[in-house]
SESESE-899437 format. One record per residue (C-alpha): residue number from 0; residue in three letters; x, y, z. Coordinates in Angstrom, 2 decimals, decimal comma. Layout:
<atoms>
ATOM    n  res        u        v        w
ATOM  NUM  Ala        X        Y        Z
...
</atoms>
This chain:
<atoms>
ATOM    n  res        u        v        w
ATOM    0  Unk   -20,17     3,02    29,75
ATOM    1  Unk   -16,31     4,32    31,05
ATOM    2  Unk   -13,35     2,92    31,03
ATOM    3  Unk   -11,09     2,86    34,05
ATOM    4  Unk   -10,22     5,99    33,68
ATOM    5  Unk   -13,38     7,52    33,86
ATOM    6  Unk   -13,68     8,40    29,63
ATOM    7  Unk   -16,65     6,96    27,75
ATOM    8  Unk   -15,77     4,30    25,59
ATOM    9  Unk   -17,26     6,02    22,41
ATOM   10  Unk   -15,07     9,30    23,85
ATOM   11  Unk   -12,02     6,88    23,12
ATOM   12  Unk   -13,29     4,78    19,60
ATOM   13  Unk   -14,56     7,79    17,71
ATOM   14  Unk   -11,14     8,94    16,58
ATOM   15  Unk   -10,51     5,03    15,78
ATOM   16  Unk   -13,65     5,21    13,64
ATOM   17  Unk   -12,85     8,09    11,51
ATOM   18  Unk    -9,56     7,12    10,36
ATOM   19  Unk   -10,94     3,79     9,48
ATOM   20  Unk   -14,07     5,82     7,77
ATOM   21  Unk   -11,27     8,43     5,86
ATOM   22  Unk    -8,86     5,48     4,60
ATOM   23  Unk   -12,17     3,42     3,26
ATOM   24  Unk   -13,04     5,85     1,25
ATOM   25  Unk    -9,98     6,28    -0,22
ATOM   26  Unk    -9,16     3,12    -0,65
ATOM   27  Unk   -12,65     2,57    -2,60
ATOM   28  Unk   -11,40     4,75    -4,94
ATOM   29  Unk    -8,16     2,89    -5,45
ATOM   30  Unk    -9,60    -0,60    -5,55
ATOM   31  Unk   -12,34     1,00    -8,57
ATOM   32  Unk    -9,24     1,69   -11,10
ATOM   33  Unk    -7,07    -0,41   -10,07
ATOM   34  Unk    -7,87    -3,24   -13,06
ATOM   35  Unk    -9,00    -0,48   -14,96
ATOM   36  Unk    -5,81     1,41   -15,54
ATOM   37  Unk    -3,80    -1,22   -17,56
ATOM   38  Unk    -6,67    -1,78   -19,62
ATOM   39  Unk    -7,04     1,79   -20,40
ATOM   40  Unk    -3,71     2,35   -20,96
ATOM   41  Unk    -4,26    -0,78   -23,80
ATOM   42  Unk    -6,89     1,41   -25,16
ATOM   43  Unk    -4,79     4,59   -25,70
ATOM   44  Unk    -1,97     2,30   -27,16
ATOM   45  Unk    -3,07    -0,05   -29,28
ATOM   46  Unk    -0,92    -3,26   -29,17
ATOM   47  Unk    -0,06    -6,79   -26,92
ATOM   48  Unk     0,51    -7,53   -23,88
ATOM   49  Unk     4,07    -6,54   -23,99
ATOM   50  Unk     3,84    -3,36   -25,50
ATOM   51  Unk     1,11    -2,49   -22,32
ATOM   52  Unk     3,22    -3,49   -20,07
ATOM   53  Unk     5,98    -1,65   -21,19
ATOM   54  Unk     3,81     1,76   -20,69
ATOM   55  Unk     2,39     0,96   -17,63
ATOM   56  Unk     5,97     0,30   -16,49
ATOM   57  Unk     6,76     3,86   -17,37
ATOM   58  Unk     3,79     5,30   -16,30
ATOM   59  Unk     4,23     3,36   -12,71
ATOM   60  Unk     7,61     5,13   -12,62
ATOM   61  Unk     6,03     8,45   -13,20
ATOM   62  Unk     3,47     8,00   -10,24
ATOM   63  Unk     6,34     5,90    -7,69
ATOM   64  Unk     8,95     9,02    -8,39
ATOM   65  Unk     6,55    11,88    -7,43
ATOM   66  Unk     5,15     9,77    -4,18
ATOM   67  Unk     9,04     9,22    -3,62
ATOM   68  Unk     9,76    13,07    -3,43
ATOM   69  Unk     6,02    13,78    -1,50
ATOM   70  Unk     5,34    11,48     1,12
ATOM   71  Unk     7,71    12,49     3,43
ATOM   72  Unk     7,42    15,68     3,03
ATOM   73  Unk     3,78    15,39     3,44
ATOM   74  Unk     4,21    13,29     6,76
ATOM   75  Unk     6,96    16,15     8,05
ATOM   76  Unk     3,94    18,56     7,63
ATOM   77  Unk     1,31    16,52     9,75
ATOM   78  Unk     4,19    16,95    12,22
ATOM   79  Unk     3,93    20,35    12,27
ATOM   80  Unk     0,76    21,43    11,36
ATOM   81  Unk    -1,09    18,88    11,98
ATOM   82  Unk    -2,77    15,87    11,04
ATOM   83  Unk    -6,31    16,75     9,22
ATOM   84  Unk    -5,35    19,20     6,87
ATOM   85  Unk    -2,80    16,70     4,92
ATOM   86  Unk    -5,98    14,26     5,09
ATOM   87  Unk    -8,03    16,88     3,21
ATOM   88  Unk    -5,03    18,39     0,66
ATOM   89  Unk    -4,31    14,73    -0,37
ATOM   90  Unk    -7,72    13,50    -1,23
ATOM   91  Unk    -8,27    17,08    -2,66
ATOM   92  Unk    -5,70    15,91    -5,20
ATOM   93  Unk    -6,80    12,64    -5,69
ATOM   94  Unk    -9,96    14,27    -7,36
ATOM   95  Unk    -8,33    16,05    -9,46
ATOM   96  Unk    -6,21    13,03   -10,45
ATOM   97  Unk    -8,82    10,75   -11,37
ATOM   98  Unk   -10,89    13,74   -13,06
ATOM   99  Unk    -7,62    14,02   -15,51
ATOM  100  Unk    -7,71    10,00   -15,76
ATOM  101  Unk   -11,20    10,05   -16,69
ATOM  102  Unk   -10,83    12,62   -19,68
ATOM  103  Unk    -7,43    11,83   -20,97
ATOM  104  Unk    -7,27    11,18   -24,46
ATOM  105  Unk    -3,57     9,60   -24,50
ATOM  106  Unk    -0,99     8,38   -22,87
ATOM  107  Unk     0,49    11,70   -21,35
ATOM  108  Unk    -2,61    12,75   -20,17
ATOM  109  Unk    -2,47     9,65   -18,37
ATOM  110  Unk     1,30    10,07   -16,56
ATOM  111  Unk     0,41    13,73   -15,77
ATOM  112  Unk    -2,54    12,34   -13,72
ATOM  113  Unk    -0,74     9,90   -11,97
ATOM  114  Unk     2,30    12,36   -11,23
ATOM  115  Unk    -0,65    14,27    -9,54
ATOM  116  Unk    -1,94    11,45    -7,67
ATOM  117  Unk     1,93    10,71    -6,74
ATOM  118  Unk     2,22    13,87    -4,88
ATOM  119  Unk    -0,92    13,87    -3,32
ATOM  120  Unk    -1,03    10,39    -2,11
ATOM  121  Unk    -0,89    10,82     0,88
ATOM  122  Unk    -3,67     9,53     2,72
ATOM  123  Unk    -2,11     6,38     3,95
ATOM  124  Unk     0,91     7,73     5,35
ATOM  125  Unk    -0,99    10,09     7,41
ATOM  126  Unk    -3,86     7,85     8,18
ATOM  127  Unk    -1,04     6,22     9,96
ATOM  128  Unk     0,57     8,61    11,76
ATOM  129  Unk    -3,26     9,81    13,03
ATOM  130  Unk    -3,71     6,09    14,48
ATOM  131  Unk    -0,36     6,27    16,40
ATOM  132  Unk    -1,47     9,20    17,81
ATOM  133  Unk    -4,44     7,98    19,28
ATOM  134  Unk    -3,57     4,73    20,02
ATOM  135  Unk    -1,24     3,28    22,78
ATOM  136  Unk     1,99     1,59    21,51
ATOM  137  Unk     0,97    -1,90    23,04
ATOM  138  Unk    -2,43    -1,46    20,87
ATOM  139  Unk    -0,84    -0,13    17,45
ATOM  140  Unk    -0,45    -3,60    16,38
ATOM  141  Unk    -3,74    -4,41    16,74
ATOM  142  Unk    -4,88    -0,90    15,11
ATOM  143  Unk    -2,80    -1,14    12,48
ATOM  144  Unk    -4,19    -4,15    11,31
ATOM  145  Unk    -7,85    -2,58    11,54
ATOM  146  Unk    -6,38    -0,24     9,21
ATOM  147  Unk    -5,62    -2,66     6,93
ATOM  148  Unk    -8,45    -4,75     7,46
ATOM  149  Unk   -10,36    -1,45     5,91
ATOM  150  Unk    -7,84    -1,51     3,04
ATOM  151  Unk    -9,33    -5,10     2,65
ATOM  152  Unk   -13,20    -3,41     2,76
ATOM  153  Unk   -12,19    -0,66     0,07
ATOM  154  Unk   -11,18    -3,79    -2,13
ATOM  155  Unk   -13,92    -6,07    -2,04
ATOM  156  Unk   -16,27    -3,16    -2,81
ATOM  157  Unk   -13,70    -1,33    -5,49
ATOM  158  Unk   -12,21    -4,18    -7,69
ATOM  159  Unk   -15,96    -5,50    -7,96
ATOM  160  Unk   -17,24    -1,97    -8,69
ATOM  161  Unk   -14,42    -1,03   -11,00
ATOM  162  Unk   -14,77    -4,43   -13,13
ATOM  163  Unk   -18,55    -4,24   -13,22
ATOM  164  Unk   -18,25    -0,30   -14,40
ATOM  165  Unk   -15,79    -0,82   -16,58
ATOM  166  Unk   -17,50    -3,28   -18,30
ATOM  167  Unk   -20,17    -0,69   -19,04
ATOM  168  Unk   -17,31     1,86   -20,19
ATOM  169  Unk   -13,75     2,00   -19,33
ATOM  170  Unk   -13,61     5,58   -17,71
ATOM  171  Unk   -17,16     5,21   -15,86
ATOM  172  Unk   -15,14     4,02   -12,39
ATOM  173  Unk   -12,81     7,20   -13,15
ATOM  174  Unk   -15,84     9,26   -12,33
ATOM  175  Unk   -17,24     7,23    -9,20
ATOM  176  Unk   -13,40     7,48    -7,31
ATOM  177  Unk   -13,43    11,52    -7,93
ATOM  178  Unk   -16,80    11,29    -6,66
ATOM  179  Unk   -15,70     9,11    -3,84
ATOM  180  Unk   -12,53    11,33    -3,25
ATOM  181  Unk   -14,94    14,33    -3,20
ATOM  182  Unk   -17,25    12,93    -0,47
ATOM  183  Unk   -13,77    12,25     1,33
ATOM  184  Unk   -12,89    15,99     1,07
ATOM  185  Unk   -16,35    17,06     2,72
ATOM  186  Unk   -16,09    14,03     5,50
ATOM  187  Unk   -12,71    15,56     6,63
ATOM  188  Unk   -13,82    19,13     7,05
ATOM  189  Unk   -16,81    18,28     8,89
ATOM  190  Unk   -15,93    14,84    10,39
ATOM  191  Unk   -12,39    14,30    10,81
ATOM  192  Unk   -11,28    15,74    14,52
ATOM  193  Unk    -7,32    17,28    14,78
ATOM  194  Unk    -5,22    14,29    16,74
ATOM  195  Unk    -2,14    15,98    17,49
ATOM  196  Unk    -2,10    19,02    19,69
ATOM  197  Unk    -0,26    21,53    19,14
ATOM  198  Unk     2,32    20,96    21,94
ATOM  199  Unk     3,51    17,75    20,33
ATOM  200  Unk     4,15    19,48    16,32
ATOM  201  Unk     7,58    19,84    16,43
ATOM  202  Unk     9,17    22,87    13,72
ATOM  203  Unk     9,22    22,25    10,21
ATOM  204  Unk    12,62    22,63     8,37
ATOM  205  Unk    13,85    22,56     4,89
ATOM  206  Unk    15,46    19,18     5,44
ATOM  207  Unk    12,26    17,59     5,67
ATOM  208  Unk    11,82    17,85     2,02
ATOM  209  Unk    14,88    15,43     1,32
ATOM  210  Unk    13,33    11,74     1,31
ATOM  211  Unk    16,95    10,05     0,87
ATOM  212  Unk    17,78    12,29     4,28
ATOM  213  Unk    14,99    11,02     6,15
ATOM  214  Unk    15,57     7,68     5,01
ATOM  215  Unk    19,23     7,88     6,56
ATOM  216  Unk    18,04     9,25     9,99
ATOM  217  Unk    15,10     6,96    10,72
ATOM  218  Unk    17,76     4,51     9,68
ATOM  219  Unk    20,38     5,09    12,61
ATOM  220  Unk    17,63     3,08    14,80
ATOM  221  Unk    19,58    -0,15    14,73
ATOM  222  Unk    16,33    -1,66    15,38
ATOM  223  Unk    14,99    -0,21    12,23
ATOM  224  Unk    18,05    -0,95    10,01
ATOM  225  Unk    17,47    -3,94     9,17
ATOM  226  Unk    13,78    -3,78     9,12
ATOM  227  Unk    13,45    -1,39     6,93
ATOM  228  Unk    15,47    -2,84     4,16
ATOM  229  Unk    13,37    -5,55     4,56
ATOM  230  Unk    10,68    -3,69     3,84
ATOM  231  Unk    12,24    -2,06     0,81
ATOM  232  Unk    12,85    -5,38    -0,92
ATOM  233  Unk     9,48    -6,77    -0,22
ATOM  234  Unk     7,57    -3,84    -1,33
ATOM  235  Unk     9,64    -3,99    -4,93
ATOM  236  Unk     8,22    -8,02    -4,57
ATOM  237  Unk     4,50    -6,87    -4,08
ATOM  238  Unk     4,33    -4,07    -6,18
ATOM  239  Unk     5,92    -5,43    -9,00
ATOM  240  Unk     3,30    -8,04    -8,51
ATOM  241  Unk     0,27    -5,44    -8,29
ATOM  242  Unk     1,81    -3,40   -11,05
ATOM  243  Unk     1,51    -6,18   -13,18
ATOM  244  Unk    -1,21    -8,71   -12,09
ATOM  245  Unk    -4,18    -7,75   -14,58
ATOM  246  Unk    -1,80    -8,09   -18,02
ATOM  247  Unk    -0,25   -11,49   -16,37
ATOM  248  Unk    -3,91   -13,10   -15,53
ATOM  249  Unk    -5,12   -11,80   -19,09
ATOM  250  Unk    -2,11   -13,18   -20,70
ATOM  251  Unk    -1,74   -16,29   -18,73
ATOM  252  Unk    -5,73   -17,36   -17,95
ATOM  253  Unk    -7,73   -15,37   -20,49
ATOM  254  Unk    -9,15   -12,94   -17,69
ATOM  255  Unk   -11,17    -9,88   -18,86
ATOM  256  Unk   -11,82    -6,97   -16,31
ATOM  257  Unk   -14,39    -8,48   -14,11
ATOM  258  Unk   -11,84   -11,44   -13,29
ATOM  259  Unk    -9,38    -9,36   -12,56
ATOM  260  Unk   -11,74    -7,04   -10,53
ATOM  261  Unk   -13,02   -10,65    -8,50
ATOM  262  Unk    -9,89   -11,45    -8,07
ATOM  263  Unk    -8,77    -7,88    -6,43
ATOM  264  Unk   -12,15    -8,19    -4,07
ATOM  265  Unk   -10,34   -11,56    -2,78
ATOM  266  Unk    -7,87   -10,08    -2,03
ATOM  267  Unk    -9,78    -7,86     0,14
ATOM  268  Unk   -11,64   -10,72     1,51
ATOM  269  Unk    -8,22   -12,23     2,81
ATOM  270  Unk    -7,25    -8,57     4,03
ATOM  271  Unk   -10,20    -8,33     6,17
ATOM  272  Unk    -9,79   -11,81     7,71
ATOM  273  Unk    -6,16   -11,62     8,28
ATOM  274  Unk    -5,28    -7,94    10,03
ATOM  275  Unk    -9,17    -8,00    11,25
ATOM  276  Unk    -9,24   -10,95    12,80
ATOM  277  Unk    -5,85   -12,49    12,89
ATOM  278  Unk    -3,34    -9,71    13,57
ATOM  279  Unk    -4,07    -8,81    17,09
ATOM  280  Unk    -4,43   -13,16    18,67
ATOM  281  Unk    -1,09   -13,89    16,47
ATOM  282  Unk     1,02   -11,63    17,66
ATOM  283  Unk     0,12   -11,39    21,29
ATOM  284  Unk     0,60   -15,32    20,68
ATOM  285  Unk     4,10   -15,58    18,85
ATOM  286  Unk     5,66   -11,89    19,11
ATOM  287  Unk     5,61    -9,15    16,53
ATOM  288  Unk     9,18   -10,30    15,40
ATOM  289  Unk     8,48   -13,97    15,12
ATOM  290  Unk     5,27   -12,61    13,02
ATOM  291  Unk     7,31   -10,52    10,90
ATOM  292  Unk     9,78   -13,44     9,70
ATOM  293  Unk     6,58   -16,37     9,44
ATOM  294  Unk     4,92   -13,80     7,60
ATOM  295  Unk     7,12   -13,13     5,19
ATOM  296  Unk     8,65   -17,24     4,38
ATOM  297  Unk     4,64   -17,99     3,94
ATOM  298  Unk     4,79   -14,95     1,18
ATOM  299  Unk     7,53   -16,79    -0,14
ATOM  300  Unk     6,28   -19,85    -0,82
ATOM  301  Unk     3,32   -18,90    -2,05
ATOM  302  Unk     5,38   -16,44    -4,80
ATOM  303  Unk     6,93   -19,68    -5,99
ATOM  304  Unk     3,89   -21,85    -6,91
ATOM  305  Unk     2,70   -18,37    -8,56
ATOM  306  Unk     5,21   -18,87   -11,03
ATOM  307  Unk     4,29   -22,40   -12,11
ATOM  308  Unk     0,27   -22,71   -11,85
ATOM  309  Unk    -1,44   -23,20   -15,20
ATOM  310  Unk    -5,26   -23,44   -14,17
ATOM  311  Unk    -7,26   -20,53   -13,23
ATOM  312  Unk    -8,79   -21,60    -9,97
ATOM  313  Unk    -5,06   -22,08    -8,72
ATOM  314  Unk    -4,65   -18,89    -7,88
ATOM  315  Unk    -7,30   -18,27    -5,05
ATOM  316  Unk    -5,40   -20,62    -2,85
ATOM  317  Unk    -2,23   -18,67    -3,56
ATOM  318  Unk    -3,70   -15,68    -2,92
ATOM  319  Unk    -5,41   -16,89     1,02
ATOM  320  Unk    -1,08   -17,61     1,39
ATOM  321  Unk     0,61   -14,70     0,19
ATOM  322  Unk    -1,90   -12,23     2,06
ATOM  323  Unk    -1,86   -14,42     4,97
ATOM  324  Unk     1,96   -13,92     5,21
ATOM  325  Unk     2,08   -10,42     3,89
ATOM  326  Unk    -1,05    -8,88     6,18
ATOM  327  Unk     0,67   -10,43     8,65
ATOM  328  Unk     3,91    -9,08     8,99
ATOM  329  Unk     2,90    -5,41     7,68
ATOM  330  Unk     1,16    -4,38    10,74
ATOM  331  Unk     3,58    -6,29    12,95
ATOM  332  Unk     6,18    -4,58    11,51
ATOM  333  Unk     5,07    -0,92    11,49
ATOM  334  Unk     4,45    -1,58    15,40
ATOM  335  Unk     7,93    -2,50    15,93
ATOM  336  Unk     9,13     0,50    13,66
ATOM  337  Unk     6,96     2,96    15,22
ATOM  338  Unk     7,80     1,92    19,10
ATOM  339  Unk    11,42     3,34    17,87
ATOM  340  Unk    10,68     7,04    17,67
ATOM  341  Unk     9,20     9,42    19,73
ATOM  342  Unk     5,76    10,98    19,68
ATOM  343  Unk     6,68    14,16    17,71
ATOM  344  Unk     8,07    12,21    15,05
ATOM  345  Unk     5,54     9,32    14,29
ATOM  346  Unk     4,47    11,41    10,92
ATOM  347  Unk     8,24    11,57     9,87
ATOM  348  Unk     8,01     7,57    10,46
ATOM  349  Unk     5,19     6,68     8,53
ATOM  350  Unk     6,59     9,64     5,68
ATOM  351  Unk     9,84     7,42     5,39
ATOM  352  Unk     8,32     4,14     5,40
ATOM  353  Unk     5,87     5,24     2,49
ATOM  354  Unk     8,70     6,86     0,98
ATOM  355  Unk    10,25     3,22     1,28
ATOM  356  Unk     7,26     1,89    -0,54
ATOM  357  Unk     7,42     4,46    -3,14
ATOM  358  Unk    11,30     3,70    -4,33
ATOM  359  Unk    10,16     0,60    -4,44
ATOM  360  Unk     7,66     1,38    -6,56
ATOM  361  Unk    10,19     2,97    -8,89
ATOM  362  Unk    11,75    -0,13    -9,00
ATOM  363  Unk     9,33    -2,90    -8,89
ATOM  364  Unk     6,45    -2,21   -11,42
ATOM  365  Unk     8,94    -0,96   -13,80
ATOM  366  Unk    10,96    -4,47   -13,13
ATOM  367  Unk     8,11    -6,41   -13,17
ATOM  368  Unk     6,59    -4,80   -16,53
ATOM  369  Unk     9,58    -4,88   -18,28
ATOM  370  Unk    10,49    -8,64   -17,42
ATOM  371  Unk     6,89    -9,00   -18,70
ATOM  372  Unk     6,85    -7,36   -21,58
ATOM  373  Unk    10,20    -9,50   -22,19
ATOM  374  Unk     8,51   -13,01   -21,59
ATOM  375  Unk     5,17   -11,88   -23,56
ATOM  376  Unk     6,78   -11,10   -26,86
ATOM  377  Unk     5,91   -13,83   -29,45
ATOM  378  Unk     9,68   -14,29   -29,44
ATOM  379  Unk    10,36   -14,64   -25,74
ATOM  380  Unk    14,04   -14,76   -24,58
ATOM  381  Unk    12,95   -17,57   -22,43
ATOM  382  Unk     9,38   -19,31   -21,91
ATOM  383  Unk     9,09   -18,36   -18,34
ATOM  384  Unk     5,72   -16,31   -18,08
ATOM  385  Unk     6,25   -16,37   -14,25
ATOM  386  Unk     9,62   -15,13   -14,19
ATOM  387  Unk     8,72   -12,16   -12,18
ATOM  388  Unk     6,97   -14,76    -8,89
ATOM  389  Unk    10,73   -16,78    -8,77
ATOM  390  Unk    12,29   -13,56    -8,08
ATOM  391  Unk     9,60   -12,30    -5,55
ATOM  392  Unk     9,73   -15,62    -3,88
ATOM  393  Unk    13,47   -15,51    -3,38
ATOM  394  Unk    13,04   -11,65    -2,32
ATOM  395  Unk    10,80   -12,50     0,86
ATOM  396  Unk    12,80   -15,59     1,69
ATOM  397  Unk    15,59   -13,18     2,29
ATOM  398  Unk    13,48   -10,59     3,86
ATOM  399  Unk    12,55   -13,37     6,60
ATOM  400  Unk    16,72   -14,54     6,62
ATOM  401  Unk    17,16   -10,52     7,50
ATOM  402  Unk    15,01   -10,18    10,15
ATOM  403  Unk    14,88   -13,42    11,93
ATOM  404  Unk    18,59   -12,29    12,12
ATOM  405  Unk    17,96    -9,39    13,64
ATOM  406  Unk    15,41   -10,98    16,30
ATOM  407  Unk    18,52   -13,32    17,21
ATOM  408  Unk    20,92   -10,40    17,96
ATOM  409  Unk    21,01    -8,72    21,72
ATOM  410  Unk    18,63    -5,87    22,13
ATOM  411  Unk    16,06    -6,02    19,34
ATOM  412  Unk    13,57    -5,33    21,66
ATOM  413  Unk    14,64    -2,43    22,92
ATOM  414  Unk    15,99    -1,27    19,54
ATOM  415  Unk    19,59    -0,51    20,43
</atoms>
């Protein structure tokens, strides 16, 4: 069958396909150490709770500084050269990186591995930048939240696999996501078709390599302003969250590494209902601004309650909330970001907003684990185990405040 134009449909949804196909994978991989790491880290350094969240703090740092310093420079090249071969360099790396997690024998084996998976993790941002490519900007929304309805795939499949593996030993899943990584590699060389013709690279220039610069000039968009520091302060919310989620359910409910793993698929469950489903109706309904701010109040409030359940089977509800919110207003807000720049620049974009992400995780599961390993100790400073949820929930109320303010002002839709 053809469209309107005359093009076959599957002409047109192949590209669509392999992006999804290329961020599953890698996202498989993710979701299969994800509650593995913190427990690992445990098994290198003997001790509490506290004591493993204060590593995995550092170690969090290690990985969020080196993404920091690559992503954008990694997006600047798929502006230039292209699109595929930053696809197959970054899951290249992401072998070796959880080849070195699999072996390690302490803890700085461990922080080398994730300084390697740092630089090289760049599969999102690019993933990204390919979709705006082949997408039009009325449909990015929409395609966007496919992308993250595949994030939601990768972790059903890799929390389960990861906590049923690492039941049978702890560095089993290590092996299955360079495996998975691997198969990536191959499925880009072969696969994987180049999205952005030459005539739309633009020249690469030393400046690219300066994430604070980039920052600053995507940031003279007055549209993306405040948007973006929305972003930032979210993103320090939910990764502090992520960074420490398995030590906090262990510490708080008892949860082993299959819990923690069934919890992680849920996630993915919500992910796949919410930007597969939900994404595309809600904001052709309300408006990608209006989804934005309701996203992020219904993050808040669910943040809150974090911080005060006591029961195990509390936290599913929670959970179906915050993602609801936060898959919401992720996709929405990328669309509205990337609609602000031009063609040749959509890989800068998507560099700078996962550089974004990456400050924030600097910030956020170093926070997080250190407030943590402060309320863990058997001589807390305060009994407040969910300390870390009232400061997230106050975080996204204010990231709603900022840009319901900005969807007020004259000219947000146009971005002047």
């Amino acid at each position: 069958m053809a469209d309107t134009d005359g093009e076959p449909a599957a002409r047109r949804t192949a590209p669509v396909a392999f992006v999804l196909a290329t961020v599953l994978i890698a996202m498989l991989g993710v979701g299969l150490v994800w509650p593995i790491l913190p427990k690992l880290i445990n098994e290198l350094a003997p001790g509490d709770i506290s004591e493993a969240a204060y590593y995995y703090g550092i170690i969090a740092t290690v990985y969020a500084l080196a993404q920091f310093v690559a992503s954008p420079l990694l997006g600047s090249l798929s502006d230039a050269y292209g699109r595929k071969p930053i696809l197959i360099i970054s899951q290249a790396g992401l072998v070796l990186d959880y080849l070195l997690l699999a072996l390690a024998p302490n803890l700085w084996w461990l922080a080398f591995a994730r300084l390697i998976s740092g630089v090289f993790g760049a599969t999102i941002t690019t993933a990204n930048a390919y979709m705006a490519d082949i997408t039009s900007p009325e449909d990015r929304s929409r395609n966007f939240g496919l992308i993250g309805a595949t994030f939601g795939v990768g972790f059903i499949i890799g929390p389960l696999m990861g906590g049923i593996l690492g039941e049978i030993d702890l560095r089993l899943p290590f092996y299955v996501a360079a495996g998975l990584a691997l198969a990536n590699v191959v499925f880009g060389l072969l696969v994987v078709p180049e999205s952005l013709p030459p005539e739309k690279r633009r020249t690469f220039s030393a400046a690219d390599t300066n994430p604070v610069r980039i920052i600053r000039r995507v940031a003279q968009f007055p549209a993306l302003a405040p948007l973006l520091f929305a972003l930032f302060i979210t993103n320090i919310a939910q990764r502090g969250l992520e960074a420490i989620w398995v030590l906090y359910t262990e510490f708080r409910f008892g949860w082993g590494v299959f819990e923690a793993g069934f919890s992680l698929a849920f996630v993915g469950v919500m992910f796949i209902i919410v930007q597969g489903g939900l994404v595309g109706p809600v904001v052709k309904q309300f408006g990608e601004w209006k989804t934005v701010t309701g996203g992020f109040f219904l993050s808040s409030i669910a943040m809150a309650f974090y911080s005060i359940v006591d029961k195990a089977w509390m936290v599913f509800p929670l959970i179906a909330v915050h993602i609801l919110g936060n898959a919401l207003a992720g996709p929405a807000l990328s669309a509205i970001a990337s609609k602000s720049v031009a063609d040749n620049e959509q890989g800068m974009l998507q560099g700078t907003l996962s550089s974004i992400n990456s400050l924030a995780i600097i910030i956020g599961p170093f926070a997080a684990s250190m407030v943590l390993a402060t309320v863990t100790r058997p001589d807390p400073v305060m009994n407040l185990p969910g300390a870390w949820f009232i400061l997230a929930s106050v975080t996204f109320a204010l990231a709603s405040a900022l840009v319901l303010r900005r969807m007020l002002s004259p000219g947000h839709e146009t971005g002047s």
